[in-house]
N, C-alpha and C positions, 0 to 999 in steps of 0.2 A: 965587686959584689962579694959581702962575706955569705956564707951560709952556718947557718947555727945549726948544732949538736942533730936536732932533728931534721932539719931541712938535710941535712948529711946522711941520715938514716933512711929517709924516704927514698930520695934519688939513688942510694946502693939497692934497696928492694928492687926499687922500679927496674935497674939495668937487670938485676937478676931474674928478676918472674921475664920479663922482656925475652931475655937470653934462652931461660927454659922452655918456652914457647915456641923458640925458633929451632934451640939445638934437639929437643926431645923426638919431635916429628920428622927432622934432618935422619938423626940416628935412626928410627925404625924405616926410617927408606931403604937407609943405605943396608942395614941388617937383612931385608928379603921379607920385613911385615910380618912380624913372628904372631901369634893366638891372639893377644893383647897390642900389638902395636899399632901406630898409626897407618889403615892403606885403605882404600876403597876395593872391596872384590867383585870387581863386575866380569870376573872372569870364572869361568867354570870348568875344571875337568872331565874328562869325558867319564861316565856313569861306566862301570864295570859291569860286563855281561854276570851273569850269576845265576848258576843249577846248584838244586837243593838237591842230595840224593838222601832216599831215607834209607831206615835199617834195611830192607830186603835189595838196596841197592839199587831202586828203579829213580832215575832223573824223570827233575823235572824245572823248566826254565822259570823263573820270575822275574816280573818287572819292581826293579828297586825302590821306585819313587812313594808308592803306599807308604813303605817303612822309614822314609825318610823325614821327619821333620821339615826344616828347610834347607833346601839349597845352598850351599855357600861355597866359596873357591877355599877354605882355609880346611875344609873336615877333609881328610883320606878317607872316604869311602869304601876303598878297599880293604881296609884293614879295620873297619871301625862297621862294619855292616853284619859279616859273620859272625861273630861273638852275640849277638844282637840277634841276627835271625836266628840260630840253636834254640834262644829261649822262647823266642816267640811263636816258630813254626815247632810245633807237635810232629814229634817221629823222625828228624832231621838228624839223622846222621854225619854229615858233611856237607858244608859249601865248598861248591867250585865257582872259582873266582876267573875272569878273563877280562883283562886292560890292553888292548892293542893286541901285541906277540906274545904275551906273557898270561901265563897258566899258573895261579894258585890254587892250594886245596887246604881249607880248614877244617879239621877233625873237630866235631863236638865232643865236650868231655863229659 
């Protein structure tokens, strides 16, 4: 069997979209499922404990979830929620931040 000019053109597409198919979603496996890549996240970090202290200094605990949008294993919560509450809570001085053992504190500017 010969194949003409185009019958040549098509079958090199065809193996390359084929190929992209297989290696794209290959590679964001193997990468760790970056913002954009190919993963399912049915997995979720555990939510950071979080006190708002205002100007006079008096804490006070909140539950994260209100200010969360959704849910997702891919957002850091920790570091993407205080920048966020500053603006939104009135008179916030600083969040403290706790994930397990670890103790952050974010100065509002």
């Amino acid at each position: 069997m010969t194949w003409t000019g185009a019958q040549r053109i098509r079958a090199i597409l065809f193996v390359a979209i084929a190929a992209a198919m297989i290696l794209v979603p290959a590679v964001r496996l193997i990468d760790g499922g970056t913002r954009f890549g190919w993963r399912m996240y049915s997995f979720l970090e555990p939510l950071p404990k979080l006190t708002l202290v205002d100007e006079r200094g008096t804490p006070s605990e909140i539950d994260p979830v209100p200010f969360i949008g959704r849910l997702r294993g891919d957002v850091p919560f920790a570091s993407a929620l205080p920048p966020h509450l500053c603006e939104v809570v009135s008179g916030t001085a600083r969040v403290v931040i706790e994930l397990g053992d670890d103790r952050f504190e974010f100065v509002c500017p």
